[in-house]
Backbone as JSON, one array per atom type, in Angstrom:
{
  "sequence": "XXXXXXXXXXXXXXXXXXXXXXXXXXXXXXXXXXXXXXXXXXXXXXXXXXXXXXXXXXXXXXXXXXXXXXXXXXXXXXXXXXXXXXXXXXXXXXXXXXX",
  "N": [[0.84, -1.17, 0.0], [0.49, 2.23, -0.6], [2.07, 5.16, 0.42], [0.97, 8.25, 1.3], [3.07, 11.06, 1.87], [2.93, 14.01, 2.05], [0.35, 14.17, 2.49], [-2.05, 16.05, 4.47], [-2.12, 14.67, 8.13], [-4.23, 13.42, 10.21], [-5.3, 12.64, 13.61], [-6.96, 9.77, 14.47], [-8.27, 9.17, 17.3], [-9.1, 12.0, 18.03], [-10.97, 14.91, 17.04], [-12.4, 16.49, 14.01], [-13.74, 18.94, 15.05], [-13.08, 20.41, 17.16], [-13.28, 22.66, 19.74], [-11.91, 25.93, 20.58], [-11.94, 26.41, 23.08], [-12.29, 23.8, 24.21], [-9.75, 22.72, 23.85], [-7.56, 24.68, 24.77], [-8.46, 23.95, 27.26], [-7.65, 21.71, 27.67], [-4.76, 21.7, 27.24], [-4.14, 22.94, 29.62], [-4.87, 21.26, 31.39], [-2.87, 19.07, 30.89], [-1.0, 20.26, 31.24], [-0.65, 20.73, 34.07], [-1.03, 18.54, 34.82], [1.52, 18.11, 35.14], [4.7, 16.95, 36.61], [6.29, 18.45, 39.51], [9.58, 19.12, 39.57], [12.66, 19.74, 41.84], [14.86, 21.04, 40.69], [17.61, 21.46, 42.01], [17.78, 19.49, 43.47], [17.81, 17.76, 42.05], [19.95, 17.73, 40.53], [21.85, 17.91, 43.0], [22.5, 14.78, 42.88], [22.93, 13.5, 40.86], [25.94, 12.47, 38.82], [28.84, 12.74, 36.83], [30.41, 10.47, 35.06], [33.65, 9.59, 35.86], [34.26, 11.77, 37.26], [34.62, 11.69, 39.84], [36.5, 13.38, 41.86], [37.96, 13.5, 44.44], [39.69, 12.09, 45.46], [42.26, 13.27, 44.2], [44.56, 16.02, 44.0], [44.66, 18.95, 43.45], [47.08, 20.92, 42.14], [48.65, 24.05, 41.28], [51.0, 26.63, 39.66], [50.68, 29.88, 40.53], [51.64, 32.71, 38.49], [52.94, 35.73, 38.84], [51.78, 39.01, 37.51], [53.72, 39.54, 34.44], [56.39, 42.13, 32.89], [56.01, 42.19, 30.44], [52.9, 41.86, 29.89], [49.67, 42.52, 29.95], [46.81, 43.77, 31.69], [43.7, 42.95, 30.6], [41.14, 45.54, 30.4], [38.56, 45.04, 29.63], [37.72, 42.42, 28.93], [39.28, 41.35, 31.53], [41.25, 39.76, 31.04], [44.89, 38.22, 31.57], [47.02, 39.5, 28.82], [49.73, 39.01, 26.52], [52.1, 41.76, 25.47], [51.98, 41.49, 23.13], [49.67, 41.44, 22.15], [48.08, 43.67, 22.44], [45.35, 46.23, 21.75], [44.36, 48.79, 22.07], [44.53, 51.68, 23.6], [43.01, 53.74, 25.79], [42.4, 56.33, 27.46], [43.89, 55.5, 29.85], [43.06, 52.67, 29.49], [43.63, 49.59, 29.1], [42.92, 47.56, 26.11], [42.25, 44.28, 24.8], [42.79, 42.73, 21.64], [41.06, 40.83, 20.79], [38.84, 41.95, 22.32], [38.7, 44.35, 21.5], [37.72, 43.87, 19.05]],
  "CA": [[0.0, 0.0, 0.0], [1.39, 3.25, -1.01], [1.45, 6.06, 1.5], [1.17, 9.83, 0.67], [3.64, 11.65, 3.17], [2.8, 15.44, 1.59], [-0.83, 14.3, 2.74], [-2.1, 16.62, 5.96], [-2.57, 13.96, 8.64], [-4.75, 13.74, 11.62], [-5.24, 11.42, 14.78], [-8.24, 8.89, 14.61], [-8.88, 10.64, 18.21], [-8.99, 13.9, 18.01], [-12.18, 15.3, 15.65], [-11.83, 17.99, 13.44], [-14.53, 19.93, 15.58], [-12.7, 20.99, 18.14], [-13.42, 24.54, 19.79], [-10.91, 26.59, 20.77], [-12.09, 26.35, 24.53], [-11.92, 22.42, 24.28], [-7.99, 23.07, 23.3], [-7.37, 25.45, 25.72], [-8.53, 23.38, 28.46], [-6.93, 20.11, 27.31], [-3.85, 21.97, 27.27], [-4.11, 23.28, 30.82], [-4.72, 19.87, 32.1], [-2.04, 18.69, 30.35], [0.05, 21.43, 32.26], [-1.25, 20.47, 35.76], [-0.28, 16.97, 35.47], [3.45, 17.75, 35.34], [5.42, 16.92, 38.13], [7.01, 19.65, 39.67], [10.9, 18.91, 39.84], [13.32, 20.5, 42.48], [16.41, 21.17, 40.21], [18.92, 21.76, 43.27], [17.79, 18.18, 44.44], [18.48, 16.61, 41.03], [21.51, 17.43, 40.04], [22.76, 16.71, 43.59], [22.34, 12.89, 42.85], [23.86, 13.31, 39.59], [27.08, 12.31, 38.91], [29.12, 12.43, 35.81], [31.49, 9.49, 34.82], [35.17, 9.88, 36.12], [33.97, 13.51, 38.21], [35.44, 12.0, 41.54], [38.08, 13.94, 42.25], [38.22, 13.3, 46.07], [41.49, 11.74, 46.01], [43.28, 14.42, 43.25], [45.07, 17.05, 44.63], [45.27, 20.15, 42.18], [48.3, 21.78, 42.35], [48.67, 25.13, 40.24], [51.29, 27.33, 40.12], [50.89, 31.1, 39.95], [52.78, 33.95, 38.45], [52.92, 37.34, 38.96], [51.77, 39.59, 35.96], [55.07, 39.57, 33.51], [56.36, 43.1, 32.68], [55.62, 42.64, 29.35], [51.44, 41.53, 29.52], [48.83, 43.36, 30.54], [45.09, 43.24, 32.04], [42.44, 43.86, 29.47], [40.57, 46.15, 31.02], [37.22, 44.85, 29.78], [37.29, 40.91, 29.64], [39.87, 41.32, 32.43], [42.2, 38.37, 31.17], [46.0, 38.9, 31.0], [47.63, 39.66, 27.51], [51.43, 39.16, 25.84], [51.54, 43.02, 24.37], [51.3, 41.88, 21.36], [47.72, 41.12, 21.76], [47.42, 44.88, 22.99], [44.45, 47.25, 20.46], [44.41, 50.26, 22.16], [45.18, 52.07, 25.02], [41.77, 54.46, 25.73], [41.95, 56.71, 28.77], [44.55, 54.88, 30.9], [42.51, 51.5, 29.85], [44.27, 48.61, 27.77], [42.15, 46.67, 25.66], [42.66, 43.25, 24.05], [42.7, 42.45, 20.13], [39.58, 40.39, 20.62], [37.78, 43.15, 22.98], [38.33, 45.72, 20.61], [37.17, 43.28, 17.57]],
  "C": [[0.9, 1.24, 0.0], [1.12, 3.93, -0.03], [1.92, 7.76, 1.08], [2.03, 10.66, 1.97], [3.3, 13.05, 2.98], [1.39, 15.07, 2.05], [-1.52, 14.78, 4.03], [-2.5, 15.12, 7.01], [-3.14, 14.22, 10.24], [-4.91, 12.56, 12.32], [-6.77, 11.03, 14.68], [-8.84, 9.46, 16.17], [-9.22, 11.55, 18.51], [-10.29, 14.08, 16.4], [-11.58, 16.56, 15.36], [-12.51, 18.97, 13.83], [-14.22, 20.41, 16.69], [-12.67, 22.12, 18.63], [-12.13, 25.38, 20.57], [-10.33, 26.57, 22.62], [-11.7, 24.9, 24.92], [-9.89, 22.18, 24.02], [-7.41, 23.03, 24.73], [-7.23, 24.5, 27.23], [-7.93, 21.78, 28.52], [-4.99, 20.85, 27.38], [-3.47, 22.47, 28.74], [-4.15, 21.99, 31.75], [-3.52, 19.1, 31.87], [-0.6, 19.22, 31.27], [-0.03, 20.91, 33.21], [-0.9, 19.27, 36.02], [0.77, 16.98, 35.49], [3.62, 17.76, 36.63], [6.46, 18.0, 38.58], [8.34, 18.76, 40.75], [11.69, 19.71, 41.02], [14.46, 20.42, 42.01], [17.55, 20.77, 40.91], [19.13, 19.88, 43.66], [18.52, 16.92, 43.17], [19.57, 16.37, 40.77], [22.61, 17.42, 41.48], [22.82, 15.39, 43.54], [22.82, 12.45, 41.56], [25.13, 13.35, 39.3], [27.63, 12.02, 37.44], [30.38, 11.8, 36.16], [32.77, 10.2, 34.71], [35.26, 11.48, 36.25], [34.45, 13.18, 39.24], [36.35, 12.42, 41.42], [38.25, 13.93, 43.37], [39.47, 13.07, 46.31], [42.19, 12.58, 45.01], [43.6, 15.47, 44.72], [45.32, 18.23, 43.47], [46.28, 21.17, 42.61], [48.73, 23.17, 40.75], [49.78, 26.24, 40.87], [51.41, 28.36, 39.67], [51.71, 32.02, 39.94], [52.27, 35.43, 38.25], [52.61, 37.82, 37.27], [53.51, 40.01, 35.28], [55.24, 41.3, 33.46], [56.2, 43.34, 31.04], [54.0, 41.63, 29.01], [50.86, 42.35, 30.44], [47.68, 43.19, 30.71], [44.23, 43.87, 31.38], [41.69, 44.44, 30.81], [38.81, 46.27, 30.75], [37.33, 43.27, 29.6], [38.41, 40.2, 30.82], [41.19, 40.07, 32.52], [43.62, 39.3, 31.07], [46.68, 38.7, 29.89], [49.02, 39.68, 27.4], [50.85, 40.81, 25.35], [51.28, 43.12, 23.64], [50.57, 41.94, 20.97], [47.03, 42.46, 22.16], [46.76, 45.95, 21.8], [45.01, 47.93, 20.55], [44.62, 50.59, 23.52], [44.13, 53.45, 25.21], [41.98, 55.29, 27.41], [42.42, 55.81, 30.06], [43.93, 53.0, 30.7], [43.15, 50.78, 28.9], [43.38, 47.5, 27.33], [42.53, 45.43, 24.89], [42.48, 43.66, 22.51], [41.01, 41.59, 20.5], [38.59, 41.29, 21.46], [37.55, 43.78, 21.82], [37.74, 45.27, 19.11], [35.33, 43.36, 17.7]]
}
């Protein structure tokens, strides 16, 4: 049997006399039966594969700003100079800020 897929299709349930109010209120019920989730509670119990880090130790070590990089002064990261635009009113801006 051939089947027309470009052909509008409707649900053997559902009539085509439906009023706008009958909708409406099928859609509100529809609403009302959800279960109301507590986010906070879910994703404490969620755990993603190889996330324990309990036994790591992170060790990082930081350095002082260089005398030749500088702190964008709007996405606040620090820059080599070479990555320096402009220099606006005492403020130093990145190459990708100022793009």
């Amino acid at each position: 049997m051939a089947t027309d897929y470009d052909a509008p299709r409707r649900d053997t349930e559902e009539s085509g006399d439906d009023s706008l109010e009958e909708l409406k209120a099928r859609r509100a019920d529809a609403q009302s039966g959800s279960v109301d989730v507590d986010e906070a509670e879910v994703a404490e119990n969620f755990e993603l594969p190889g996330a324990d880090l309990a036994d790591e130790e992170l060790t990082v070590k930081v350095l002082p700003m260089q005398n030749d990089e500088f702190r964008c002064s709007s996405c606040f990261l620090v820059h080599h100079r070479s990555q320096l635009a402009s220099q606006k009113k005492g403020k130093l801006i990145c190459r990708d800020c100022a793009a």
